[in-house]
C-alpha positions as CSV (number, residue, x, y, z in Angstrom):
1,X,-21.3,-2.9,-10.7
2,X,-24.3,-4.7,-10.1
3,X,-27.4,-3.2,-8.6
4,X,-28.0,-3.7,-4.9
5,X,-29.9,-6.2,-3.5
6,X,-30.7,-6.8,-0.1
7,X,-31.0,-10.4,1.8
8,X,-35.6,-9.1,2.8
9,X,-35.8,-8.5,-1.2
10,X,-34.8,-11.9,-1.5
11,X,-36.3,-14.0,1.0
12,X,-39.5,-12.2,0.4
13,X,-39.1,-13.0,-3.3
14,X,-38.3,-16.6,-2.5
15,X,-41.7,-16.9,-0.2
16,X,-43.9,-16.0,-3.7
17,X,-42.3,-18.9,-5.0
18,X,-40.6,-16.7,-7.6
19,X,-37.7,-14.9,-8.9
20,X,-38.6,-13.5,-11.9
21,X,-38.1,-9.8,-11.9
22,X,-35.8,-9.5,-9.1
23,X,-32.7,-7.2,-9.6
24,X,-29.7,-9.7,-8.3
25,X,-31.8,-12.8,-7.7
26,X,-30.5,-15.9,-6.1
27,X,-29.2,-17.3,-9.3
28,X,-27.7,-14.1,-10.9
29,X,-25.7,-13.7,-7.6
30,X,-24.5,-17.4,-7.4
31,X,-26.5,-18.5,-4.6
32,X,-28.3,-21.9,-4.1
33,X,-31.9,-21.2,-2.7
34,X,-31.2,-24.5,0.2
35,X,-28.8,-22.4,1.3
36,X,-29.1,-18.7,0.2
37,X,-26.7,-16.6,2.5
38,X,-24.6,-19.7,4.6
39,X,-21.6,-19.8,2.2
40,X,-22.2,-17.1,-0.7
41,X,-20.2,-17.7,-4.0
42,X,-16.3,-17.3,-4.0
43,X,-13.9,-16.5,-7.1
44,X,-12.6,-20.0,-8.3
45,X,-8.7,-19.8,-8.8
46,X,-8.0,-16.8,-6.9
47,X,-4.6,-14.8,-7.7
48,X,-1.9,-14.2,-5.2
49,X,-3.0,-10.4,-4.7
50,X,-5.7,-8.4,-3.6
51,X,-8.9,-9.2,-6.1
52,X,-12.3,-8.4,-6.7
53,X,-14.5,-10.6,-4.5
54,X,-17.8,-12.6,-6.2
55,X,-20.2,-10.8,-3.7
56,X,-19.6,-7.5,-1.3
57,X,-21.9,-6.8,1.6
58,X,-22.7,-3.5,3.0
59,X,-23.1,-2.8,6.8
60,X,-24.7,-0.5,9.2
61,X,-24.2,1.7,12.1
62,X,-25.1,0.7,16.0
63,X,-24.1,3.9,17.1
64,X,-19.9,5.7,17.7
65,X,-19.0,7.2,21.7
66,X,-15.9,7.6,23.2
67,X,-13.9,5.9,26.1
68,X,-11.4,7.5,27.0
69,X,-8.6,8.5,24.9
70,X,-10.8,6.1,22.2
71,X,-13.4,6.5,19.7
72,X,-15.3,3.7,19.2
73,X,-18.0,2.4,16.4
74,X,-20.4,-0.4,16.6
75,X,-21.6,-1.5,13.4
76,X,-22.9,-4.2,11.8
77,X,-23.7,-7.2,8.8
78,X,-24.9,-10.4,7.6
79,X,-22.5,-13.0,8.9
80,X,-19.6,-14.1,6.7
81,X,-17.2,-16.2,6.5
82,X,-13.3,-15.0,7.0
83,X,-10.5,-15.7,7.1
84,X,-7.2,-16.3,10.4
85,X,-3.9,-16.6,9.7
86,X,-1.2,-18.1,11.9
87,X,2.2,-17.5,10.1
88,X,1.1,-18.0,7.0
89,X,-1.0,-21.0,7.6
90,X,-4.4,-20.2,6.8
91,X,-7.9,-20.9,8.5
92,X,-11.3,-20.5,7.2
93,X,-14.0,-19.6,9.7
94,X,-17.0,-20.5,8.1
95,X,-20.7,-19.2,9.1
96,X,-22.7,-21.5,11.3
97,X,-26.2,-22.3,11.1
98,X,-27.0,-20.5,14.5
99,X,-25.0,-16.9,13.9
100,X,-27.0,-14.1,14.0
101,X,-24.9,-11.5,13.1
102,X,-21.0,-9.9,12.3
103,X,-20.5,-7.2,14.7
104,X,-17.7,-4.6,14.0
105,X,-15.9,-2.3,16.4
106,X,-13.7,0.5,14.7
107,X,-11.1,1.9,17.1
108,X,-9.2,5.4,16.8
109,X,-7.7,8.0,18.6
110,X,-10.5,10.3,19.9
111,X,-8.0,13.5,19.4
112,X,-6.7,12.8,16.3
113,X,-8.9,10.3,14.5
114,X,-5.6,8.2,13.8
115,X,-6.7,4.7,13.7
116,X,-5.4,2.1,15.9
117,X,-4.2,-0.7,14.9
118,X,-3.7,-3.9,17.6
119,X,-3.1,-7.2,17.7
120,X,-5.5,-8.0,20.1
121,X,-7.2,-7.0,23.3
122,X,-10.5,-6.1,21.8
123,X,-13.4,-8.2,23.5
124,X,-17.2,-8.0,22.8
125,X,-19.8,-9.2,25.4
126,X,-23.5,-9.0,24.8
127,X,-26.1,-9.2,27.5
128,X,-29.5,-9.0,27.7
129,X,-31.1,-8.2,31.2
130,X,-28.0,-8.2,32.8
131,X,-26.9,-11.5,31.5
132,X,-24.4,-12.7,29.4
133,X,-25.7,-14.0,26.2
134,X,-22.5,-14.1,24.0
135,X,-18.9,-12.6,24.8
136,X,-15.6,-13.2,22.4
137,X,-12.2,-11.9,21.6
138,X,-13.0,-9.8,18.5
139,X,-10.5,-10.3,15.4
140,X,-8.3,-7.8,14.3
141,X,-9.8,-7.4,10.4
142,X,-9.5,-6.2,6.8
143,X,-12.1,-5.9,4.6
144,X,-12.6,-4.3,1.3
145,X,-15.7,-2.7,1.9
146,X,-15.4,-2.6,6.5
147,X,-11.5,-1.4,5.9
148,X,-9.5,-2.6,8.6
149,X,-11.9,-3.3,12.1
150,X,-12.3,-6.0,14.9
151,X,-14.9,-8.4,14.6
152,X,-16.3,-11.9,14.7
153,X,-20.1,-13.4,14.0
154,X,-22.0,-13.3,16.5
155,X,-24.7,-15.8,18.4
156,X,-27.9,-13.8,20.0
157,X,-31.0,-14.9,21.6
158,X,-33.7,-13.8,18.8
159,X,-34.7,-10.1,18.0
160,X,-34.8,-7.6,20.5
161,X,-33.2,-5.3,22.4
162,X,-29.4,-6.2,23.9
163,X,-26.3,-4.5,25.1
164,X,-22.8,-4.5,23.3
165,X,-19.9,-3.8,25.9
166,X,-16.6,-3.6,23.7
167,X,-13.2,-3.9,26.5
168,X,-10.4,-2.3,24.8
169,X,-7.0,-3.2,26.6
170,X,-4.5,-1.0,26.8
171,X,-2.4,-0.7,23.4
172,X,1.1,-2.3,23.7
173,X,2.8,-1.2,20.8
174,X,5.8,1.6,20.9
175,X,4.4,4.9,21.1
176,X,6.4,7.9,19.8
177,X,5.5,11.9,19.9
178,X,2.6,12.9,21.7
179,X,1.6,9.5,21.9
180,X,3.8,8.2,24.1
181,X,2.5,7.4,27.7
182,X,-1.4,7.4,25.9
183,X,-3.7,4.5,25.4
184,X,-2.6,2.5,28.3
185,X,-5.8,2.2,30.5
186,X,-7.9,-0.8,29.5
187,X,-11.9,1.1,28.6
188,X,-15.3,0.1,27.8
189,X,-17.8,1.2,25.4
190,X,-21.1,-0.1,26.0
191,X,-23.9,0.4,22.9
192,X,-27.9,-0.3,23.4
193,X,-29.2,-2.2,20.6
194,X,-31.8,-4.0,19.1
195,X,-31.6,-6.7,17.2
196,X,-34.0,-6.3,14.3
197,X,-33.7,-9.2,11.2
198,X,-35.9,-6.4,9.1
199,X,-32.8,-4.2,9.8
200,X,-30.1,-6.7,8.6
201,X,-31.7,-8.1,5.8
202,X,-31.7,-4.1,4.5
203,X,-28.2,-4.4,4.7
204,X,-26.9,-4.2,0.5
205,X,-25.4,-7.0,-1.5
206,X,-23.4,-6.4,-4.9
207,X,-22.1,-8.4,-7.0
208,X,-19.2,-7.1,-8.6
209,X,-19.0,-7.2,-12.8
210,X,-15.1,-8.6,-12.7
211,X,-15.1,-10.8,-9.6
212,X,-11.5,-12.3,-9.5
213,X,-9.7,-9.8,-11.3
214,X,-7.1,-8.1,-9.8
215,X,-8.4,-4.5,-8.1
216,X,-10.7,-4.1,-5.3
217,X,-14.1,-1.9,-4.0
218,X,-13.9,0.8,-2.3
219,X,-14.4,1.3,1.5
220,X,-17.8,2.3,2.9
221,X,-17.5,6.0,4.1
222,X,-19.5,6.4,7.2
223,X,-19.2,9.9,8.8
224,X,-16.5,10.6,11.8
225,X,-15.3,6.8,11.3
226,X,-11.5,6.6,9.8
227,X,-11.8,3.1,7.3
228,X,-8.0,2.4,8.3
229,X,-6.1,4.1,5.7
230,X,-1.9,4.9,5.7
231,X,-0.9,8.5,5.3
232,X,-0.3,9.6,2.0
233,X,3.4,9.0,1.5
234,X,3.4,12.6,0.8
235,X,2.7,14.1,3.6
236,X,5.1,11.7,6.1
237,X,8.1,13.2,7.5
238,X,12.0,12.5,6.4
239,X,13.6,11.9,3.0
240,X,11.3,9.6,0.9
241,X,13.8,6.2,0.0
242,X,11.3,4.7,-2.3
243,X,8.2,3.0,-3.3
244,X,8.4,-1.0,-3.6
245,X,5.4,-3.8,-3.8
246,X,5.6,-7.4,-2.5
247,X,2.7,-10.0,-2.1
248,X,0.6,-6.9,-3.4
249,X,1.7,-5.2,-0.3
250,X,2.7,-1.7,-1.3
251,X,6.0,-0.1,0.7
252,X,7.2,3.4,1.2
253,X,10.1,3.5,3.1
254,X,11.8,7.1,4.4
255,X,14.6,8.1,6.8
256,X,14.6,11.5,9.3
257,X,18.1,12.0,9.3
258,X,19.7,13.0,12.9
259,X,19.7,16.6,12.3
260,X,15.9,17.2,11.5
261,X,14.2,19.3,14.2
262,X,11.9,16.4,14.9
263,X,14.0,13.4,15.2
264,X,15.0,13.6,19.5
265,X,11.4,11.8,19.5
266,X,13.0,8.6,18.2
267,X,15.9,8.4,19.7
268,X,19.9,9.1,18.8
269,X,20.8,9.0,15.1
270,X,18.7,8.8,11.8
271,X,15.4,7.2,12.0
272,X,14.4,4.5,8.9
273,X,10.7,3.0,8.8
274,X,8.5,1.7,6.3
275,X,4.9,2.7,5.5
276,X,3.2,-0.2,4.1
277,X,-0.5,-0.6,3.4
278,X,-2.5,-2.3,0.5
279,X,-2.6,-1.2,-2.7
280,X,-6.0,0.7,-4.3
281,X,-7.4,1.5,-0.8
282,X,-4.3,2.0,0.8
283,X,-5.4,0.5,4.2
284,X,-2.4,-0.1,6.9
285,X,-1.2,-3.3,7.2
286,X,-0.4,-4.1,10.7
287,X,1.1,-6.9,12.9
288,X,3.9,-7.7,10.5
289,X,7.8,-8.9,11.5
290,X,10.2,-6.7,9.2
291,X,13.9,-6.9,9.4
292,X,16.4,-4.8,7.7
293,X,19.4,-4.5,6.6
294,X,21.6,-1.2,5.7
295,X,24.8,-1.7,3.5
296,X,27.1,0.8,2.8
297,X,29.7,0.0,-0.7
298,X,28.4,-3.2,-0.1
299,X,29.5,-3.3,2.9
300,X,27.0,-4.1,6.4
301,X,26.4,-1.4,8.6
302,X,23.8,-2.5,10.4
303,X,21.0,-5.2,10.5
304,X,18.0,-4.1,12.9
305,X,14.8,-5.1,13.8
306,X,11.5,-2.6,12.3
307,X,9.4,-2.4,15.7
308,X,6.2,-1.9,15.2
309,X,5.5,2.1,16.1
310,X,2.5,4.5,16.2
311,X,3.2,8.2,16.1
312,X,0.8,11.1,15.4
313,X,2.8,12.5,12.5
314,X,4.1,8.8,11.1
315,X,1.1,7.1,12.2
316,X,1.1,3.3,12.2
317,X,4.6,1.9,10.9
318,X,7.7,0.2,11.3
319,X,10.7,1.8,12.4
320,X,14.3,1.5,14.0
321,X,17.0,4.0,14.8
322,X,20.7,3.6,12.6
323,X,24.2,6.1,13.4
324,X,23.6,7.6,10.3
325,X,22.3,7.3,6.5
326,X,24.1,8.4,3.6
327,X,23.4,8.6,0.2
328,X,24.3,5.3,-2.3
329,X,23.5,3.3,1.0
330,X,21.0,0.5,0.5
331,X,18.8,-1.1,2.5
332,X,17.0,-4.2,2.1
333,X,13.7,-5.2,3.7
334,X,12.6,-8.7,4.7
335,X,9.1,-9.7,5.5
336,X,10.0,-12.1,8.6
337,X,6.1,-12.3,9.0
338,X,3.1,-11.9,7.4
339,X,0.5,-9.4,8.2
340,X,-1.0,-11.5,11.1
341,X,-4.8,-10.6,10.6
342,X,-8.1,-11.8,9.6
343,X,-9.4,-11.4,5.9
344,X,-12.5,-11.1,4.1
345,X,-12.9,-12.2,0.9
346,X,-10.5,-10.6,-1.9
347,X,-7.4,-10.0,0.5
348,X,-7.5,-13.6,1.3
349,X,-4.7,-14.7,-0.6
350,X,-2.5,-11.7,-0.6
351,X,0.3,-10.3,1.6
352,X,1.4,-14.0,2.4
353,X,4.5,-15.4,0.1
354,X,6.6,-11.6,0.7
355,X,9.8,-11.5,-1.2
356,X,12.4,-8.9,0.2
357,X,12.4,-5.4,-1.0
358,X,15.5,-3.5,-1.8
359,X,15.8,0.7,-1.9
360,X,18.5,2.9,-2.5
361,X,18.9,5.9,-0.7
362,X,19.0,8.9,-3.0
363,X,21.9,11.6,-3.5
């Protein structure tokens, strides 16, 4: 790894009029001086998987409360560009000449620390004095470094002091276990700030020694704020079907058959879901259509709909209740639909073309 940089070290290096002597100067991290931090360098021919991006940026913390049932974190970087997806059509949001900043909100179960995952809902205003200066739906996110957030870049009015108000709505996903009936009310979190450039332009840059390969850098650890990650496959619940990878995506799929202690909570029968998350960080992967299908000496016994389900012991996955699972059956898994979130760089390309996934259950 490169050594770190930071965006003052630079600028203040570009105002002598030199670069010599400057660990990670412009031209050692790829950037043109007429526009040093507006569009950064990006990994030409990219794979179809998760890669090492050309240039990694750290962030800093605002501050972490609670609001109701919610912990929340505000924190912060340069503005970047990232990227939306709609199916799997992508869309590039590129950094404009008059954004001041990428603001983050992390979101997770005050009780628990179980992160939670949504497909929206997530809004941040900033005033200043009591009035509005910027407010917009914050993006549902993954990032190698930020692990999976809500955010957007962000206009202000200059340096000073401001107030962040992040709305959570109510979560609408299926709710199992003690979760059930929870995270319904719609909350606030409100975060004084200032807005210090000094501040920012501490924030880190890196660039990686083997941008574009495939592999990844790991999450920033900030204390009391989960980065997003799955449960270890060995500590979910059930009888463990498998381990499978498509578009880089990496699936564990179980079933808690009907006459384990703690199935009631989903229902009559044997409960199947599916655990995926990315591989080398493990991060969930949320907002994804999954079908399945269960066939029995090649036979169909059922074809189901995963529904999308958070539960304190399962935590984020995809899951549907069957009669009953026996051993030979298979089932087969079908991306219907992408992972329908925003991407930073390296995770851009990945977890789009998603071939079906097959598992046998085991004797």
């Amino acid at each position: 790894m490169a050594p770190h940089i930071t965006r003052r070290q630079l600028l203040g290096t570009l105002g002598t009029g030199t670069l010599v002597g400057t660990a990670g100067c412009l031209d050692t991290l790829g950037f043109e001086t007429q526009s040093a931090w507006r569009d950064p360098p990006l990994v030409e021919d990219r794979p179809d998987a998760v890669y090492v991006p050309a240039i990694t940026e750290g962030m800093k913390m605002y501050g972490k409360t609670t609001a109701g049932p919610y912990g929340v974190a505000l924190t912060y970087s340069y503005p970047h560009r990232f990227w939306t997806l709609t199916n799997t059509e992508f869309s590039k949001t590129v950094v404009r000449a008059d954004d001041s900043v990428h603001l983050m909100v992390t979101l997770w179960d005050a009780e628990t620390g179980t992160v939670l995952p949504r497909d929206s809902g997530v809004t941040i205003e900033v005033t200043r004095n009591g009035s509005a200066v910027t407010e917009e739906i914050a993006y549902p996110m993954l990032s190698q470094k930020m692990g999976l957030h809500y955010g957007s870049n962000y206009k202000l009015d200059g340096e000073g002091e401001y107030e962040v108000h992040v709305r959570i709505g109510g979560v609408s996903l299926k709710r199992t276990g003690s979760f059930a009936g929870r995270f319904e009310t719609a909350e606030t979190a409100t975060f004084p700030i200032t807005f210090d450039t000094d501040e920012l332009y501490d924030v880190s840059i890196q660039r990686p020694e083997n941008p574009g390969e495939p592999g990844t850098i790991p999450p920033m650890e900030m204390s009391g704020v989960p980065v997003g990650r799955a449960l270890a496959a060995d500590s979910l619940q059930g009888r463990h079907l498998g381990k499978a990878t498509s578009g880089d995506a990496v699936f564990h799929t179980f079933v808690i058959d009907s006459d384990d202690a703690n199935s009631d909570r989903f229902g009559d029968g044997a409960y199947l879901y599916v655990s995926p998350r990315t591989p080398y960080n493990g991060i969930i992967l949320p907002m994804m259509g999954l079908d399945a299908t269960l066939s029995r000496g090649g036979e169909t016994v059922s074809e189901m709909d995963l529904t999308q389900t958070l539960d304190p012991e399962l935590g984020y996955h995809y899951g549907a209740t069957v009669e009953s699972v026996a051993p030979g059956d298979e089932l087969r898994v079908s991306v219907a639909t992408p992972p329908q979130i925003a991407r930073h760089d390296g995770y851009e390309t990945a977890f789009i073309d998603m071939d079906p996934v097959t598992f046998t259950v085991p004797e």
